[in-house]
C-alpha positions as CSV (number, residue, x, y, z in Angstrom):
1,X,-87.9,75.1,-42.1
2,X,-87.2,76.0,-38.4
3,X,-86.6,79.3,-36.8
4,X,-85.1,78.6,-32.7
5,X,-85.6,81.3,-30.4
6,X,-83.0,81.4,-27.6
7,X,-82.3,83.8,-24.6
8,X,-78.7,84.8,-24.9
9,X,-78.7,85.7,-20.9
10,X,-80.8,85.0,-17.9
11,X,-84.1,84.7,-19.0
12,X,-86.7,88.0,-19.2
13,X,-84.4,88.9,-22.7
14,X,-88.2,89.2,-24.4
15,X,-88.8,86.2,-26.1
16,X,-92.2,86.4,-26.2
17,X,-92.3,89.2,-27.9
18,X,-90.1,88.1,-31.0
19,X,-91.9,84.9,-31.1
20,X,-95.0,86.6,-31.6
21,X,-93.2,88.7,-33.8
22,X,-91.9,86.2,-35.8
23,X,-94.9,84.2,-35.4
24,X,-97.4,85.2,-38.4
25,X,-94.8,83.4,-40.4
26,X,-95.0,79.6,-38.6
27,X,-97.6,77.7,-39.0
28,X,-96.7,75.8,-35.8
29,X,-95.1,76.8,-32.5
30,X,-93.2,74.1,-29.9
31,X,-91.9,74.9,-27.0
32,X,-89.5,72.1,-26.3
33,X,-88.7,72.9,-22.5
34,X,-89.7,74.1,-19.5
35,X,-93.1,74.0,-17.7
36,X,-95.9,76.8,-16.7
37,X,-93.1,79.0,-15.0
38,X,-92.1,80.7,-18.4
39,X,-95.0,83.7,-18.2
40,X,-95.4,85.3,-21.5
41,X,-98.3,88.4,-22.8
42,X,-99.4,88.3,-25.7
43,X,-101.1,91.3,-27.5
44,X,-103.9,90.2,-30.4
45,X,-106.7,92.3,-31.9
46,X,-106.3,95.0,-29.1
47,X,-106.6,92.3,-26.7
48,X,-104.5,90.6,-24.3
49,X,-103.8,87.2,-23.1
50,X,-101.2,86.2,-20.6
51,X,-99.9,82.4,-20.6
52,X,-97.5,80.4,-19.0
53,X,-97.5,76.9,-20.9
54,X,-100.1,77.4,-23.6
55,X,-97.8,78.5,-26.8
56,X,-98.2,82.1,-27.5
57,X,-98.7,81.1,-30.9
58,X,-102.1,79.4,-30.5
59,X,-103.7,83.1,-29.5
60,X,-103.1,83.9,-33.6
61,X,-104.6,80.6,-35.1
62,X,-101.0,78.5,-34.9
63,X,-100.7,74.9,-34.0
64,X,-99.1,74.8,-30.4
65,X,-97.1,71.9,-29.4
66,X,-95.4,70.9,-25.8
67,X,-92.6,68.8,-26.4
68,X,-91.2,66.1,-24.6
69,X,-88.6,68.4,-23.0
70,X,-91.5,70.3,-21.2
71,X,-93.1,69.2,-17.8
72,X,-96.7,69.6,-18.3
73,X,-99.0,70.8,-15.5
74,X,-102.8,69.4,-16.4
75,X,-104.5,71.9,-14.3
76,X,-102.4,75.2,-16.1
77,X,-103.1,73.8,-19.6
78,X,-106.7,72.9,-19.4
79,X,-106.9,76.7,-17.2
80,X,-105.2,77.9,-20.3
81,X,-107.6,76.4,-22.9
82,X,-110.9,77.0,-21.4
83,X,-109.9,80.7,-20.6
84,X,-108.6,81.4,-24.5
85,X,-112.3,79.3,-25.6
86,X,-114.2,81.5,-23.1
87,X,-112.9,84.7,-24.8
88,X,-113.7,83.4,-28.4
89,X,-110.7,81.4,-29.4
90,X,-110.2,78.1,-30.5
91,X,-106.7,77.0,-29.9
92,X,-105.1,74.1,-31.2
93,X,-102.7,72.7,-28.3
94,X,-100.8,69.5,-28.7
95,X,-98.9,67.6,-26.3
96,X,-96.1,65.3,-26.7
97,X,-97.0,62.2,-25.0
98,X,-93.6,61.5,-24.0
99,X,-93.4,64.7,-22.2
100,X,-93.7,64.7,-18.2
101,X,-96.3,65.3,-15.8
102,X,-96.2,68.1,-13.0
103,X,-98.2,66.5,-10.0
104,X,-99.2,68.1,-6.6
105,X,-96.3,66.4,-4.8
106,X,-93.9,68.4,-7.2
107,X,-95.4,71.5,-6.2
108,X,-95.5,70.7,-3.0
109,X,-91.8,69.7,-2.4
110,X,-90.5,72.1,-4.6
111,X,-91.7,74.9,-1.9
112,X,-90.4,73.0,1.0
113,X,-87.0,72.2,-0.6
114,X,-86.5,76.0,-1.5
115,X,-87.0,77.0,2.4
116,X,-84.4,74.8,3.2
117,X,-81.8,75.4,0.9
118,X,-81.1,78.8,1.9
119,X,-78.5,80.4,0.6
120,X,-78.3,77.5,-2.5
121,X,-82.1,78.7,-3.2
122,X,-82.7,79.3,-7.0
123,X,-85.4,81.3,-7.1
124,X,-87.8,78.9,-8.0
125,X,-91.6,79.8,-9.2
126,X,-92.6,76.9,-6.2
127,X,-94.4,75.3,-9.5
128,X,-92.9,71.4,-9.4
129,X,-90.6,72.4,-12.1
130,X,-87.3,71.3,-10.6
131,X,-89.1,68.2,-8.5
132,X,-90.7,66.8,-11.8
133,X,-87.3,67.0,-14.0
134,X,-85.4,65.5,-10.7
135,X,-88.4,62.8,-11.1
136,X,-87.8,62.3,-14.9
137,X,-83.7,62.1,-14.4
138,X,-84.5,59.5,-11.7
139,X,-86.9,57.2,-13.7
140,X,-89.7,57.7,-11.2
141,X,-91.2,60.0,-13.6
142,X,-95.2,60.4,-15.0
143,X,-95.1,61.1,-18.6
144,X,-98.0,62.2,-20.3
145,X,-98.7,58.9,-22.4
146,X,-99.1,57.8,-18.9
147,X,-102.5,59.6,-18.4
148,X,-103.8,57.5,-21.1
149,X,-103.5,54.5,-19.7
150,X,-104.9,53.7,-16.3
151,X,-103.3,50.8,-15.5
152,X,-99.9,52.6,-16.2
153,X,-100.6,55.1,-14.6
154,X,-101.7,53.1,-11.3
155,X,-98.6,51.6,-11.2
156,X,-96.6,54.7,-11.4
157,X,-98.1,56.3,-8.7
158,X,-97.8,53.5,-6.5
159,X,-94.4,53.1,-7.0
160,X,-93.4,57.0,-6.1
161,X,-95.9,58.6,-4.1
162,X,-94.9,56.5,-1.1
163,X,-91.4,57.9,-1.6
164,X,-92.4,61.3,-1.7
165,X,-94.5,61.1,0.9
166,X,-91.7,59.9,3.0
167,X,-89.9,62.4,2.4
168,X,-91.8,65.4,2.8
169,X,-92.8,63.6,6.6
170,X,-89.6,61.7,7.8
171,X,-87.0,64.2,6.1
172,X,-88.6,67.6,6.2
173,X,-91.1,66.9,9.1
174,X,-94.0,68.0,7.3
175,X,-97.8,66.9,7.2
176,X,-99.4,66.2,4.6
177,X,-102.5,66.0,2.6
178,X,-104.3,64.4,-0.5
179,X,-101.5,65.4,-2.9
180,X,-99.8,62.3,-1.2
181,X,-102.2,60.4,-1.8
182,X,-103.1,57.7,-4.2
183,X,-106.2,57.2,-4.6
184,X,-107.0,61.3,-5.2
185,X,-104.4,61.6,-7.7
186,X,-105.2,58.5,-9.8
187,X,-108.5,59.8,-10.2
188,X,-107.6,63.3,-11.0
189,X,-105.1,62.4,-13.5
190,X,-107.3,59.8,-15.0
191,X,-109.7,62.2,-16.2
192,X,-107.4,64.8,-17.4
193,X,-105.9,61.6,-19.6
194,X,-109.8,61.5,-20.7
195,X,-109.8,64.6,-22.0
196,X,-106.7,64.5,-23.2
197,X,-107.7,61.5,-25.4
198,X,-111.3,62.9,-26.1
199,X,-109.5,65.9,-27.8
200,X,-107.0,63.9,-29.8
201,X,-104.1,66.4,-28.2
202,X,-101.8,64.0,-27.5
203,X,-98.6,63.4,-30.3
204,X,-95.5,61.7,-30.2
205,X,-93.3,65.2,-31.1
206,X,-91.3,64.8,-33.1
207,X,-92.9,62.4,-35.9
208,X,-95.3,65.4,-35.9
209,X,-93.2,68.1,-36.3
210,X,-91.0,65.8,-38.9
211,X,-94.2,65.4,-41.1
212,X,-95.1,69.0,-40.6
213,X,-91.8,70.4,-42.3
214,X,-92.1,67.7,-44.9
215,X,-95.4,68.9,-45.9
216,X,-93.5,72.5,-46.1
217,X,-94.7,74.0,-42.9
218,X,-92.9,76.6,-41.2
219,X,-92.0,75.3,-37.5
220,X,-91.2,77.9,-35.1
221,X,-89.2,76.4,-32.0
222,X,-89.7,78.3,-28.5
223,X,-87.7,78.4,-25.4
224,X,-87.7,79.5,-21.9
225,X,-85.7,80.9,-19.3
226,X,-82.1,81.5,-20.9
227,X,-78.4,80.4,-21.3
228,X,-76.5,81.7,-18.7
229,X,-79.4,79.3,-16.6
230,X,-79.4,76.5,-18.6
231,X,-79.0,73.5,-16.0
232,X,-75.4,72.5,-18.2
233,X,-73.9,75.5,-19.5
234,X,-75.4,78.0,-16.8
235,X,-74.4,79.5,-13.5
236,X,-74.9,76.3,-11.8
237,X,-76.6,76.0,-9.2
238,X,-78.5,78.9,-9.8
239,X,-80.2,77.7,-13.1
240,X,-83.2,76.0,-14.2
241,X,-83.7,72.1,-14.3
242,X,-83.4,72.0,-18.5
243,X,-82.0,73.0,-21.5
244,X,-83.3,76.5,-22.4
245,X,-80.4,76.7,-25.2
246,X,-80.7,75.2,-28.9
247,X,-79.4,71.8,-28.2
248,X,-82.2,71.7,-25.9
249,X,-84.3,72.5,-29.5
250,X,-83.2,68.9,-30.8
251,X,-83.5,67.0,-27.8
252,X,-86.8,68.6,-26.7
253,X,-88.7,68.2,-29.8
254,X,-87.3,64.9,-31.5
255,X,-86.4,66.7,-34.4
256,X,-82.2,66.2,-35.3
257,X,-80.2,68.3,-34.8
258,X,-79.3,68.5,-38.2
259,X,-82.9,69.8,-38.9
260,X,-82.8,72.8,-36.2
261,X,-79.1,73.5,-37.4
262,X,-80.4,73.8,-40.8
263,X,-82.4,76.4,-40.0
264,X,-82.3,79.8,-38.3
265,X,-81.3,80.3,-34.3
266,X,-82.0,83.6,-33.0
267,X,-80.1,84.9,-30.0
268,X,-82.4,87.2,-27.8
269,X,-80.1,89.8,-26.0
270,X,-81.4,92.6,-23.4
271,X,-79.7,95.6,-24.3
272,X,-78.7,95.6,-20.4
273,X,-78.9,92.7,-17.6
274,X,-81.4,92.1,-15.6
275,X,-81.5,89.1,-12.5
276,X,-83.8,87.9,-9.5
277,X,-81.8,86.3,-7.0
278,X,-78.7,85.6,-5.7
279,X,-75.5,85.0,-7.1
280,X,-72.2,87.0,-9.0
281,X,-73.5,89.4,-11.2
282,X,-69.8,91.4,-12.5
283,X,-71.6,94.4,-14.2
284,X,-74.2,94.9,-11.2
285,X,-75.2,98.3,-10.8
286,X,-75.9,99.1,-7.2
287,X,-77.7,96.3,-5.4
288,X,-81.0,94.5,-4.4
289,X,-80.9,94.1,-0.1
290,X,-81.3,90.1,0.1
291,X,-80.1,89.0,-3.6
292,X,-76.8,91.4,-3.7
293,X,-74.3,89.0,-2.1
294,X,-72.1,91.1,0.5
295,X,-74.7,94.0,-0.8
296,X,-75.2,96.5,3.0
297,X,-78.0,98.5,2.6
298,X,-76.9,101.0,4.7
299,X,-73.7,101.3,2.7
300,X,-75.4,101.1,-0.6
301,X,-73.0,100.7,-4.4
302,X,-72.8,104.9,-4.2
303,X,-75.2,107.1,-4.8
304,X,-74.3,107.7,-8.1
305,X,-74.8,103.8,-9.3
306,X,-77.5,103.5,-7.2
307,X,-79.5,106.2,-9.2
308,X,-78.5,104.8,-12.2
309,X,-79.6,101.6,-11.2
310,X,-83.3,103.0,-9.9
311,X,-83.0,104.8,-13.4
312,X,-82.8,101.7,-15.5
313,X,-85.1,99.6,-13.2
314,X,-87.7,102.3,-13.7
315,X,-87.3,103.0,-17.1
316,X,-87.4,98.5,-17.8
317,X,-90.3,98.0,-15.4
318,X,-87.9,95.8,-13.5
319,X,-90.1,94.7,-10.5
320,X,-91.8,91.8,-10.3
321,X,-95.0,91.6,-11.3
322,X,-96.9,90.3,-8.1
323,X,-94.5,90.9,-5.4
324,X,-93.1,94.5,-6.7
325,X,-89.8,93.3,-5.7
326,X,-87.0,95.3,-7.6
327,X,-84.8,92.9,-9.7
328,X,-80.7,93.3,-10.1
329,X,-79.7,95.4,-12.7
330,X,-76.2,95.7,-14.7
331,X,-74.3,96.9,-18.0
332,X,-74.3,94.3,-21.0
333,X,-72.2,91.7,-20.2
334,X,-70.0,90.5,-22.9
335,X,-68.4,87.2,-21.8
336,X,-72.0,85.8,-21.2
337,X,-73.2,87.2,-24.7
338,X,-69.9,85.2,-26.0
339,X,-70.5,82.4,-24.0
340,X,-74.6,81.8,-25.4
341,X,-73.5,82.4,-29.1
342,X,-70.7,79.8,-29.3
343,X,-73.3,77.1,-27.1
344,X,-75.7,77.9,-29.3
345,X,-74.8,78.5,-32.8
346,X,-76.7,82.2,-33.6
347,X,-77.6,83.0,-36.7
348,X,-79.0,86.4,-35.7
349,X,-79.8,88.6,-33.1
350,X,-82.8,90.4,-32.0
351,X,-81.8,93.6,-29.4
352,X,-84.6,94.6,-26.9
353,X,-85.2,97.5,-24.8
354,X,-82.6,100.0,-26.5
355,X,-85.3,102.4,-25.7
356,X,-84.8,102.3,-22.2
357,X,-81.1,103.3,-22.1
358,X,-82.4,106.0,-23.9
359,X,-81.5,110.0,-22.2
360,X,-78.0,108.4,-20.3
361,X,-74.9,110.4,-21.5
362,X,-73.1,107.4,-21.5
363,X,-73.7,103.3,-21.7
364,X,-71.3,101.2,-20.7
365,X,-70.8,97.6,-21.5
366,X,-68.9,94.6,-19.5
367,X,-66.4,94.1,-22.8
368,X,-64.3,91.1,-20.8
369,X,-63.1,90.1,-17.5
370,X,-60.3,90.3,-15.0
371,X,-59.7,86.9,-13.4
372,X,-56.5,86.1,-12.0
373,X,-54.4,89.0,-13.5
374,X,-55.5,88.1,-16.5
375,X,-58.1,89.4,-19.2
376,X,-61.1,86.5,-20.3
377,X,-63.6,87.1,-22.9
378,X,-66.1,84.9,-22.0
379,X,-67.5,83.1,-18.9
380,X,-65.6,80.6,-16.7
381,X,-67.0,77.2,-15.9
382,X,-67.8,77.6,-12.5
383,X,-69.9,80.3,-10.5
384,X,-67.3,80.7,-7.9
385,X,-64.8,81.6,-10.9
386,X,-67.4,84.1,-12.3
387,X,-68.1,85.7,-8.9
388,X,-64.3,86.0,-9.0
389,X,-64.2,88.3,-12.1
390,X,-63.9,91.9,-12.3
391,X,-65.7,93.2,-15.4
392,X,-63.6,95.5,-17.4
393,X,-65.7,98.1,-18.8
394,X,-65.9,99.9,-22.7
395,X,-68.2,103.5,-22.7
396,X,-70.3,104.7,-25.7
397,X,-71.7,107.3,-25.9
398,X,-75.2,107.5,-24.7
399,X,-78.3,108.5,-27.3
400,X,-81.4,110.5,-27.1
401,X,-84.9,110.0,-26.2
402,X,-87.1,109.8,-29.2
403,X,-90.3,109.2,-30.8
404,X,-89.6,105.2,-31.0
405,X,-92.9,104.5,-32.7
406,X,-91.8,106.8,-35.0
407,X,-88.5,104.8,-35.7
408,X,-90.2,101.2,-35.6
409,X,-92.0,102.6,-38.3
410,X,-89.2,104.3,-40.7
411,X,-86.9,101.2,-40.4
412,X,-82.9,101.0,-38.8
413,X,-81.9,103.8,-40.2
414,X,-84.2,105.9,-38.1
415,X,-82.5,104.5,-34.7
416,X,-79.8,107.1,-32.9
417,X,-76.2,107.0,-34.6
418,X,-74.9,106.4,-31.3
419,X,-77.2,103.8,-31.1
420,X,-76.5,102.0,-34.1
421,X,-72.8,102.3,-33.0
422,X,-74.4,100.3,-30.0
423,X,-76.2,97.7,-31.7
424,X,-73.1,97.2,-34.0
425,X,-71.1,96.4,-31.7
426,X,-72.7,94.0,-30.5
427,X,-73.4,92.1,-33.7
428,X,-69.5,92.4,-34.1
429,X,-68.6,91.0,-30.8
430,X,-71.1,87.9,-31.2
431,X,-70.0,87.3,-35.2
432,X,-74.3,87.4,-36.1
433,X,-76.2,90.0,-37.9
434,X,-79.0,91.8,-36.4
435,X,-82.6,90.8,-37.2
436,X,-84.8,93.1,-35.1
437,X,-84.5,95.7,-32.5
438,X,-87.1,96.3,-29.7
439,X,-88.0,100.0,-28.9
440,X,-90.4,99.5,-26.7
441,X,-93.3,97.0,-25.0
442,X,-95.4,96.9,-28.2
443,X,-95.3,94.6,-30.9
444,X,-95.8,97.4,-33.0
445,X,-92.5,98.8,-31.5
446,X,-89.7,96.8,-33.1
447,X,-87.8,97.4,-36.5
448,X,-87.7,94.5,-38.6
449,X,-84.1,94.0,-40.2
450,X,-84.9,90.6,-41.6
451,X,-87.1,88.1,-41.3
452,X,-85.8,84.2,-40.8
453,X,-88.3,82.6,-42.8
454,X,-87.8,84.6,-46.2
């Protein structure tokens, strides 16, 4: 069978952590989109390994597959395997040959593009993500299978690189170097095809993952980023180049969608919002100077919603992890929640970071909008409609801190009634039963409610 796991909001929900949760259960784990900007830590035998395309399921032993719906950096993978082999593992990493290639032009471009965007910038990682899937929509694209053939892969270069190059000097007025060039990149992917054929890694998806369940495996299906960016049902243009939501599952893998809708789709919520970037945010609490549209820093949100913003963003660890930069912070948002469950399909929910609206007398949550005069329970189509909304707020009472290793331990039950009334809530508003609950970072930390594959 499969078990999808979906962000319900804007990425940073903790996937990674209910996937590795989940994981002792699969036997193999695809991602099916996205490239090596989806970071994820992974906590194994007291030790820990942080990965940005290498499934986190091949740190515990688990088959890892890249789908065709992922770009694939040669130069982060390879990085990836020889770190995990250097520290004792062996991991088992296969990559659909139909998938595409991330080259140094992407990267390149990516950054320059994002400087001149401005006030359209997404936020980007600067990794080639967005440049490669552009490539791939525009059939100018390297695909993986391409590495493996030299002739192929002359070909394709020949045909795009001039156009890049082009671009980066006659449009953007920039120099450039040997990631424009040719001859340097033939070579360099050439051998990473080599190795790619040496270690029999490369699979066309979805016939493997097909034979897989037929044999009775358990197949665990991964994404990145989350709905409310998802490039067609997201706040567009402020949204990631794929399909992070479970239709992305189907078409990312090669499995039907019959298959993925016959098993279980797991909705990961944040038990508040978090955002980098600009763009609407209707629950916003406070502001971030230079991603708060309108936000004066001088003026501020209040002092009172600007402490309990610097409250929640403490409490979260919302900064960024190299840059410190705080993130945007907000109540729940409902509409979105009831947006990602109908474009996905939940079967179940797993809550995180309950723990950190923990001591607050009160927690509020953005139950539906105002737009227009009138009240709307989920998200408009456009992100000039959403940045038109006025969330209309619903107050619960707020819960204690506790010992929450203590109450991963002794089951639901153990969680704060008001808490509970919390969590139900939720699951009522979304029409899906709750799975798990994170209490905090560890994996250690989380009360089980049910497990997809039993």
């Amino acid at each position: 069978m499969t078990v999808t796991i979906v962000g319900s909001q804007l990425g940073d929900e903790g996937k990674g952590g209910v996937v590795d949760l989940y994981g002792d259960a699969a036997d193999v784990v695809a991602r099916y989109q996205g490239g090596d900007n989806a970071g994820h830590t992974v906590v194994h035998d007291g030790e820990t390994y942080k990965l940005s395309l290498v499934p986190s399921g091949a740190v515990r032993g688990k088959i890892g597959v890249l789908g065709n719906g992922c770009v694939v950096n040669p130069e982060t993978l390879f990085g990836e395997i020889d770190t995990l082999r250097e520290r004792g593992l062996k991991p088992d990493v296969r990559v659909a040959e139909r998938a595409h290639v991330i080259l140094p032009y992407h990267r390149a471009l990516d950054g320059i593009e994002e400087n001149e965007k401005e006030d359209l910038a997404a936020g980007t990682t600067g990794r080639g993500i967005g440049p490669t899937y552009e490539d791939k929509a525009g059939r100018r694209g390297v695909r993986v299978g391409d590495l493996l053939d030299p002739d192929t892969l002359r070909e394709r270069l020949e045909y795009v690189v001039p156009q890049k190059k082009a671009l980066a000097e006659d449009v953007f007025g920039k120099e450039t170097g040997e990631e424009f060039d040719v001859d340097h990149l033939f070579e360099t992917y050439r051998e990473y095809g080599e190795r790619l054929a040496e270690e029999n890694m490369t699979v066309d998806c979805g016939t493997f993952l097909q034979e897989r369940i037929d044999a009775g495996d358990n197949v665990m299906l991964e994404g990145a980023q989350g709905t409310s960016i998802d490039i067609d049902h997201g706040i567009y243009p402020y949204v990631t180049s794929s399909n992070p939501t479970a239709g992305g599952a189907s078409v990312g893998t090669g499995l039907g969608p019959t298959v993925v809708g016959d098993g279980e789709v797991i909705g990961i919520v944040k038990a508040y919002l978090s955002r980098v970037g600009t763009g609407p945010l209707p629950t916003e609490l406070g502001g971030v100077e230079g991603q708060t549209p309108d936000y004066d820093a001088d003026e501020g949100a209040g002092d009172e919603e600007e402490e309990l913003a610097t409250y929640i963003r403490d409490e979260g660890g919302e900064y960024g992890t190299v840059t410190g930069r705080p993130r945007r912070v907000g109540w729940l948002d409902m509409p979105m929640l009831r947006h990602a469950a109908r474009a996905n399909g939940f079967t179940g929910l797993a809550i995180n970071h309950i723990d950190v609206l923990a001591g607050l007398d009160e927690v509020k949550v953005g139950h539906s909008y105002e737009l227009d005069g009138e009240e709307v329970f989920t998200m408009p189509p456009t992100t000039e409609k959403w940045g038109d909304c006025e969330a209309t707020l619903r107050t619960f009472d707020g819960w204690d801190e506790v010992d929450w290793e203590a109450v991963a331990e002794d089951g639901y039950d153990a969680i704060p009634e008001n808490a509970r009334t919390y969590l139900e809530y939720v699951s009522d508003e979304l029409d899906a039963p709750i799975y798990a609950v994170g209490v905090g970072p560890g994996r250690e930390e989380t009360v089980v409610v049910e497990d997809p594959y039993e």
